[in-house]
N, C-alpha and C positions, 0 to 999 in steps of 0.2 A: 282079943276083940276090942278093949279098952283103947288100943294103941291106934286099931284103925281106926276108930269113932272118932277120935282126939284128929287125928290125920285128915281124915273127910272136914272135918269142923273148921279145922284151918286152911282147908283149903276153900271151903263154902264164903268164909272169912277175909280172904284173899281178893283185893279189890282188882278190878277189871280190867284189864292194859286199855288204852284207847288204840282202835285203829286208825294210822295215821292216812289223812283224803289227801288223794294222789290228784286229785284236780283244783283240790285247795296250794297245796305245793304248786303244780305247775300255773296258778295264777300268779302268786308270790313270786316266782321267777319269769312271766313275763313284763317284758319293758311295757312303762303305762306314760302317760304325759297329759298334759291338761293344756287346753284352748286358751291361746291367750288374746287372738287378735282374729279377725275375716280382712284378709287382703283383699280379696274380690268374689264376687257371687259365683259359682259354676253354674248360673243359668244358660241358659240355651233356647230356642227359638221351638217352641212344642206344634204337633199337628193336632186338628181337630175341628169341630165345628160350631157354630153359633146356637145358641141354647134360645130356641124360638120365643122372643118377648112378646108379652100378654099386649104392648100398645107399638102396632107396624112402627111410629114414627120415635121411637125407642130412640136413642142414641148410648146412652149404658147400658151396655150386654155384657151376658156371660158368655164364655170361650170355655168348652166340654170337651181337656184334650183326649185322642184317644188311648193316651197311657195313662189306668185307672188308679194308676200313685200319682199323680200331680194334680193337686184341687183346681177347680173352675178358676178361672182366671177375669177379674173384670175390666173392660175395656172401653174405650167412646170410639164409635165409629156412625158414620150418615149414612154407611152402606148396610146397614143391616138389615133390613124389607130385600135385598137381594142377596146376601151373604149365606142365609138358611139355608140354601141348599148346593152350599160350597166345603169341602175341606180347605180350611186356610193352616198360616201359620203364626202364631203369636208370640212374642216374646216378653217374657215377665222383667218388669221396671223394677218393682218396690213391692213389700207386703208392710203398709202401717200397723202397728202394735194395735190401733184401734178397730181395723177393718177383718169381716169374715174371709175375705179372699183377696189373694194378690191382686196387684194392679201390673196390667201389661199394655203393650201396642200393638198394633194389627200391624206384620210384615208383607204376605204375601197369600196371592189365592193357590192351591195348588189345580183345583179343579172341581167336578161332580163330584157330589158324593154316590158312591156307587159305580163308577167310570173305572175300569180294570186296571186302566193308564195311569188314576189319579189314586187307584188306595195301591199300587204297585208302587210308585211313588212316596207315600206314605210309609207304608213297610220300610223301605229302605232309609229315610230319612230317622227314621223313632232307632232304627239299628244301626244308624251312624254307618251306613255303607255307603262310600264316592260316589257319588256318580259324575262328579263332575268330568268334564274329554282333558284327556292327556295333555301335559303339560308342553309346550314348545318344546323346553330343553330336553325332554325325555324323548318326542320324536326323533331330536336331532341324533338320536344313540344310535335309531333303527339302521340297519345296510341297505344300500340300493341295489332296487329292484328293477327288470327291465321294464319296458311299458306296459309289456302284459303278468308282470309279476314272477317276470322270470328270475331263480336265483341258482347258482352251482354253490358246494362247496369252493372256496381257496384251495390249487393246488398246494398251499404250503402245507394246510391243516389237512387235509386227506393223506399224506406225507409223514404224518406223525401218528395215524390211526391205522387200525385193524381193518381191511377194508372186510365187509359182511352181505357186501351189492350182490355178491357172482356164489350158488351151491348152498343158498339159506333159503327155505320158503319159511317166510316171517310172515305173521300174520296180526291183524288186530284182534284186539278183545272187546273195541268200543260198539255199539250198535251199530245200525246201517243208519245212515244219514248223519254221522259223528262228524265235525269238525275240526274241530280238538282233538286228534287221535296222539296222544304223548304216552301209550304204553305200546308194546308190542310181544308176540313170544314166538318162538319158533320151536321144532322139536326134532334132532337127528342122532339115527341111530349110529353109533361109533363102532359097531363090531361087537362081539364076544357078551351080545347082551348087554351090553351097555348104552345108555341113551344120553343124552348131550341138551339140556332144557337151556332155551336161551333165554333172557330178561333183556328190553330195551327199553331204554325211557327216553324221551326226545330231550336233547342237550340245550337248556336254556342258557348254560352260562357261557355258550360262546358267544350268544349276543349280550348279556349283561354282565358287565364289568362292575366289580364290589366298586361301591360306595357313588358311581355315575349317578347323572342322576332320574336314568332309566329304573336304576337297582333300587334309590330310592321313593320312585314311585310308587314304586312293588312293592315296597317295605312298609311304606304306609298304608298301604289298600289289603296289604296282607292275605289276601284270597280271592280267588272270582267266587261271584254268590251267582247261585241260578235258581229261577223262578221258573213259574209254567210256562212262560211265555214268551223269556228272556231272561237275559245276562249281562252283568257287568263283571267285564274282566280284570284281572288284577294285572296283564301288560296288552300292551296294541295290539287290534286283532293282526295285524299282519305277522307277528310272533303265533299267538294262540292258536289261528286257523291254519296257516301258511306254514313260517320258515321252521315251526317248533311241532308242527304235526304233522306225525311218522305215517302219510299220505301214500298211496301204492303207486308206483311208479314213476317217481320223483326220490333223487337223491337227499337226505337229511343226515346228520348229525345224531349220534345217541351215544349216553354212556349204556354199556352192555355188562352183565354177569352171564357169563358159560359157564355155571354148573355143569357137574352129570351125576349120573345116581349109576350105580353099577347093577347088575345082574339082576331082574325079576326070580321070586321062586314061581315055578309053572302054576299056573289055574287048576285047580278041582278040577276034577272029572264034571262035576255036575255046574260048573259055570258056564253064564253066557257069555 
C-alpha cells in the first residue's frame, strides 16, 4: 500500500506536459510581410446619393454611397437643390488626416432614385459587372450570317462529327420562351433493356478561338448575370440566342455524352 501511495504522490508531483496550439504553429509557418509603400489608391468611382443639406443653396454636400462599408464622401457641387433625388456617381480624390470624410468629385448622374433602369444599373456597377457593348475586335470574330440570320454548319466540320439530325428526339430542358437553349437530352431505348441517355451542350468553342479576342472578352466578363428584367451576356447575342442555342429545327453544333445504363429491375407490384 506504501508503494502505491509513494507512486500516486509522484505521479500527483509530475508536472503537466503543455499541449502544443496547432493554430499557433500554423501561424508561425505562414508567410507574413509588412507595408512598405501605397503605389496608388484602389479607389474607384462609388454609387449613391446626395445627403439632403439643411441650406437648398448648399454647395458642400455629403455623397451616401449605397455600399454601407464606404463612409459619406464630401464633395462641392452647384447642382445640389437638383441632385436629391438622383443616384449619382462619385469618386474619392483624398482623405486629409485632418478631415471626418473623404473628399471626392461628382462624375456622373445615373438616374431616379427608385427608377428600375437606374438602381438595375446600380446593382451592376457596385458588382463590377460589364456592361459596357462588345468590343469592335471581338465582333469581328463572330461568322456571317445571311441577311436574315441564316447560318449552316461548314460542310468540313459536319465531316468530322457524329451526325445526331436523323433517329434522336432531343429535346430541351430550358422553359418555354428560353433563348439560350445551350443544354439538351434525349432518351433511346437500345434493346435488351437498355436505354441510351444523351447529354448535349451547344459547342461555343467552334466560334471562340483561345486567346482571340472574342475569347478574351469572355474571359473578362466571366459570366452572363441575369436579373428580373434583363441580362448582360458574357458573348454577342448572336452566339447566346442564335448560333450557340440548341434551337428546334435548326441545325447546331454540340459536344454530346451517349451514356447508357443497362437493364431496369421490374417495378413492384404495387407501383405506379
Amino acid at each position: 500500500m506504501a508503494e502505491l501511495e509513494d507512486e500516486g504522490e509522484a505521479e500527483a508531483e509530475a508536472p503537466e506536459r503543455a499541449v502544443p496550439d496547432a493554430r499557433g504553429q500554423a501561424r508561425a509557418r505562414r508567410p507574413c510581410g509588412q507595408v512598405v509603400g501605397i503605389l496608388r489608391r484602389a479607389w474607384r468611382s462609388y454609387c449613391g446619393s446626395i445627403e439632403v443639406p439643411q441650406n437648398p443653396r448648399e454647395e458642400s454636400v455629403l455623397f451616401v454611397p449605397v455600399n454601407k462599408s464606404i463612409p459619406k464622401v464630401r464633395i462641392r457641387t452647384k447642382q445640389a437643390g437638383e441632385l436629391t433625388t438622383k443616384r449619382i456617381m462619385v469618386a474619392i480624390d483624398a482623405w486629409p488626416a485632418t478631415s471626418k470624410f473623404p473628399v471626392g468629385h461628382y462624375v456622373r448622374t445615373i438616374g431616379e432614385i427608385g427608377d428600375i433602369e437606374c438602381e438595375s444599373e446600380v446593382i451592376l456597377i457596385e458588382h463590377d459587372v460589364c456592361i459596357r457593348e462588345f468590343s469592335l475586335a471581338s465582333m469581328r470574330c463572330l461568322p456571317k450570317v445571311g441577311p436574315n440570320g441564316e447560318w449552316d454548319p461548314p460542310a468540313d466540320e459536319v465531316a468530322k462529327r457524329v451526325d445526331l439530325r436523323t433517329g434522336y428526339r432531343v429535346c430541351s430542358i430550358d422553359p418555354p420562351g428560353c433563348k439560350d437553349i445551350d443544354d439538351a437530352l434525349h432518351v433511346r431505348p437500345l434493346g435488351g433493356g437498355r436505354v441510351e441517355v444523351g447529354v448535349h451542350i451547344a459547342d461555343v468553342t467552334h466560334f471562340v478561338a483561345p486567346n482571340d479576342p472574342l475569347d478574351e472578352e469572355a474571359r473578362f466578363r466571366g459570366t452572363s448575370v441575369y436579373l428580373v428584367q434583363k441580362r448582360i451576356d458574357m458573348l454577342p447575342k448572336l452566339l447566346t440566342t442564335d448560333l450557340c442555342s440548341l434551337r428546334g429545327n435548326v441545325e447546331r453544333l454540340a459536344f454530346s455524352v451517349l451514356p447508357y445504363r443497362p437493364a431496369l429491375p421490374p417495378f413492384p407490384a404495387h407501383a405506379v
